[in-house]
C-alpha positions as CSV (number, residue, x, y, z in Angstrom):
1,X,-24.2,58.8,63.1
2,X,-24.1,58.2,59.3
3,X,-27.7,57.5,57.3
4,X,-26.1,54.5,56.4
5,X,-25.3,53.0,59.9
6,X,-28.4,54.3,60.9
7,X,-30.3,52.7,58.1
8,X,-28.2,49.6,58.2
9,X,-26.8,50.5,54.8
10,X,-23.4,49.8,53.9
11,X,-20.7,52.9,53.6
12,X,-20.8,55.1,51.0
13,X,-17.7,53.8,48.7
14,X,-15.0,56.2,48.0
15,X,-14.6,58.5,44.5
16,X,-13.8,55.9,41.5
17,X,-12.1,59.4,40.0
18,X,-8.9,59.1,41.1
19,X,-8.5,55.7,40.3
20,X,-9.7,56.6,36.6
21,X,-7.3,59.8,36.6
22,X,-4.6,57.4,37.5
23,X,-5.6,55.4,34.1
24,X,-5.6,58.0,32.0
25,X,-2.6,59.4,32.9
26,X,-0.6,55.5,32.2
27,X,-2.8,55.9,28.6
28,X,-1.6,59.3,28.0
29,X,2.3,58.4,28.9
30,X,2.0,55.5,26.8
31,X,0.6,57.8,23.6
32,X,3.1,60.0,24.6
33,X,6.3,57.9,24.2
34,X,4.4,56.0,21.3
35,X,4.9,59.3,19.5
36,X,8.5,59.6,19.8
37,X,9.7,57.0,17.8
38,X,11.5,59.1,14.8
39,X,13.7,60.5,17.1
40,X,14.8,57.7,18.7
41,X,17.4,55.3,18.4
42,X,17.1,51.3,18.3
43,X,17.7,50.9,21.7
44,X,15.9,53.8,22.4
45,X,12.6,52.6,21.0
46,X,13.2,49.1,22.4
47,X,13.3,50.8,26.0
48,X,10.2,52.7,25.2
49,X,8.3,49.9,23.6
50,X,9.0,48.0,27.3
51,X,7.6,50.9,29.2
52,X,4.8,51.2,27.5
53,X,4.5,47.1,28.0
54,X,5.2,48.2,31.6
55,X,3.1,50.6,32.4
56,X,-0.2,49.1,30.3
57,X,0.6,45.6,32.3
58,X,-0.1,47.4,35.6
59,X,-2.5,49.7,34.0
60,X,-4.7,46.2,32.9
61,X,-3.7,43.2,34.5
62,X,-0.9,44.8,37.4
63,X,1.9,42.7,38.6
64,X,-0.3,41.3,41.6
65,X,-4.0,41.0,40.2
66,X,-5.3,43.1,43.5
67,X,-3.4,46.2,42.6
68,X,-4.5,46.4,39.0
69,X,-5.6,50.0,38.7
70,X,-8.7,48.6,36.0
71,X,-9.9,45.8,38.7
72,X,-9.7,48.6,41.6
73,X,-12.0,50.6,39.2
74,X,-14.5,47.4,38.2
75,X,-14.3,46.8,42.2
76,X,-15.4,50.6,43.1
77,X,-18.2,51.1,40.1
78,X,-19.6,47.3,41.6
79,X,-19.6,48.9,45.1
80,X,-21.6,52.3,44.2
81,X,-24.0,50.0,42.3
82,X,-24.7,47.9,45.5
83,X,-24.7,51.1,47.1
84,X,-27.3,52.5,45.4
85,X,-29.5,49.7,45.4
86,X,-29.3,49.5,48.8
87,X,-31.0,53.1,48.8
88,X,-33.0,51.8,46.3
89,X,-34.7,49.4,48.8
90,X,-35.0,51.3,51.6
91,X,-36.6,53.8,49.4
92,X,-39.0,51.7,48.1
93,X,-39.7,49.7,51.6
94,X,-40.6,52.7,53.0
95,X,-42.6,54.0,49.8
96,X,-44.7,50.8,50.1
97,X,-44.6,51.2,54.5
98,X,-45.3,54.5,54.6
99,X,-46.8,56.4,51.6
100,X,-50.4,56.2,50.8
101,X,-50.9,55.6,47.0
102,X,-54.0,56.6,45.8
């Protein structure tokens, strides 16, 4: 059993890192084909300009609001917060329970 069931604690929220290395990697495509644009042609840099438009919409608002890779990150950091409150409590419920303080 996991010290959060056993503590009536919620579950330990997965790693925010992916979802951040998946950000960074949209930002760095984006600088990369912002950097291109001498050798391009018209219609080159007009495809590339709607890439990048492409890849930042999904990046910050995504085509469906639930699958915006910033929101999933907002989501996950709100969830280790509560999280760690929820330690917070027990930790201190306990300190005042169980601890003598002088």
């Amino acid at each position: 059993m996991a010290s959060e069931a056993k503590f009536g604690i919620s579950p330990q929220p997965p790693a925010t890192c992916p979802l951040i290395d998946d950000a960074i990697k949209v930002i760095e495509k984006c600088l990369d084909l912002s950097r291109r644009p001498e050798r391009s042609t018209y219609e080159e840099l007009v495809s590339e300009v709607e890439d990048i438009h492409n890849e930042l919409v999904d990046l910050v608002s995504g085509r469906y609001w639930s699958c915006c890779t910033m929101e999933k990150i907002r989501e996950n950091v709100e969830n280790v917060r509560r999280w760690g409150q929820e330690w917070k409590d027990l930790a201190k419920s306990l300190d005042d329970n169980y601890v003598d303080n002088p």
